[in-house]
C-alpha positions as CSV (number, residue, x, y, z in Angstrom):
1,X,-68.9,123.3,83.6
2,X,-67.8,124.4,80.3
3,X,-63.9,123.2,81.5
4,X,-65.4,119.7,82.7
5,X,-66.6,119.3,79.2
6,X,-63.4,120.4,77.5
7,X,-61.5,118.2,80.0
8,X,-63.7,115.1,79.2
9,X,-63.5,115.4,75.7
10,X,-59.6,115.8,75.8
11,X,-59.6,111.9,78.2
12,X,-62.1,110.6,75.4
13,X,-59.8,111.9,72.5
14,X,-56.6,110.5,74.4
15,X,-58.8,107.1,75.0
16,X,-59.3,106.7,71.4
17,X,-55.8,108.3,70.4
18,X,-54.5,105.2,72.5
19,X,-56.9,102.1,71.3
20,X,-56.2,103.6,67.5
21,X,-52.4,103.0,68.1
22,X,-52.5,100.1,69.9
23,X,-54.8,98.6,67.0
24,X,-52.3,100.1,64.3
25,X,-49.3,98.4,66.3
26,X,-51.8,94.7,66.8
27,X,-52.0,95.0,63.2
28,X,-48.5,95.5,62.2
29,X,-47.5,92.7,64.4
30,X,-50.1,90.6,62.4
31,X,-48.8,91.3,59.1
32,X,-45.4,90.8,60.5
33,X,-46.0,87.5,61.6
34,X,-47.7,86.3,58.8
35,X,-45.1,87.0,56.1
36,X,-42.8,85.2,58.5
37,X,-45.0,82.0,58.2
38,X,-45.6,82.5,54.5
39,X,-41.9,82.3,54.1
40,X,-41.4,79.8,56.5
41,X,-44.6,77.8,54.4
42,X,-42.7,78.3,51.2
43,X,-39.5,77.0,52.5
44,X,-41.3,74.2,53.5
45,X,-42.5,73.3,50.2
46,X,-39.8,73.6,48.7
47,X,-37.7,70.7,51.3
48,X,-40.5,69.3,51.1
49,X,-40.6,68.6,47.0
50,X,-37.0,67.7,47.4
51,X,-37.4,65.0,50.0
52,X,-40.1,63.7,47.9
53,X,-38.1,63.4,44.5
54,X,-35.0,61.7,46.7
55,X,-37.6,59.5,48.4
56,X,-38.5,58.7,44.7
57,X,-35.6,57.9,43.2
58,X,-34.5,55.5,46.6
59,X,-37.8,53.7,46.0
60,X,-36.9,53.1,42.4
61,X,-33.2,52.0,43.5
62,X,-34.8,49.3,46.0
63,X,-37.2,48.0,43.5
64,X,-34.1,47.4,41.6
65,X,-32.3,45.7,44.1
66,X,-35.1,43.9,45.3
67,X,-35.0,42.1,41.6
68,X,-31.6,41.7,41.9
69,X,-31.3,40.0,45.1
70,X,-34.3,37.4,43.7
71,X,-32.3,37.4,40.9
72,X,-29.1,36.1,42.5
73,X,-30.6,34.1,45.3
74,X,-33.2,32.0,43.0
75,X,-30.8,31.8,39.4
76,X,-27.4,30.4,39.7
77,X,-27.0,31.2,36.0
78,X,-27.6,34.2,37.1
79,X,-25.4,34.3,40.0
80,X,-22.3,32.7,37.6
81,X,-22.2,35.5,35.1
82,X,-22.9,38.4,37.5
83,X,-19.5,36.7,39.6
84,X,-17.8,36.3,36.2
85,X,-18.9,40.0,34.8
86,X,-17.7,41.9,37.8
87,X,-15.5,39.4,39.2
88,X,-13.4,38.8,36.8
89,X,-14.1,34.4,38.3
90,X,-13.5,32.1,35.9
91,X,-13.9,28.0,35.8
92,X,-11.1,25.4,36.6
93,X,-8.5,25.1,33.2
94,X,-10.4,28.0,32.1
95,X,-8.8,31.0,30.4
96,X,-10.4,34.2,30.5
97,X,-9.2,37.2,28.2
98,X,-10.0,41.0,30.1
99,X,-10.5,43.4,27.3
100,X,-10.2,47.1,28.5
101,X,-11.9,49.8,26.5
């Protein structure tokens, strides 16, 4: 009797042996796996803030053009000395004088 208790308390040893290491390995994996999101998270963020200043600064560039195409469709002042400035156009019998810098 005295070996059947000996032998049962050497199973329930092993048995809790086994669900402490499989615990210790569960939580291992756990930590793991969560730095690996946390990075992956970070990362994120970061894109993230960049998309979001280049989203900016496209916004900013068609709020521009969008007043410059009302500009050049509505103004034909407008229109005459954008063609003339970057055009180099000029009028019939007109003379026009380039300066470089």
């Amino acid at each position: 009797m005295e070996q059947q208790t000996s032998n049962e308390r050497r199973r329930r040893i092993y048995i809790n042996l086994f669900w402490m290491a499989l615990t210790v390995v569960i939580a291992i994996c756990t930590v793991v796996v969560s730095i690996s999101t946390i990075g992956d998270m970070l990362r994120t963020r970061s894109e993230r803030r960049i998309v979001e200043r280049k989203i900016a600064v496209l916004e900013k560039k068609i709020a521009e053009d969008s007043i410059f195409i009302e500009q050049i469709t509505t103004s034909p002042e407008f229109m005459e000395r954008f063609a003339r400035e970057n055009y180099n156009m000029q009028r019939p019998g007109e003379t026009v004088y380039i300066l470089e810098e």
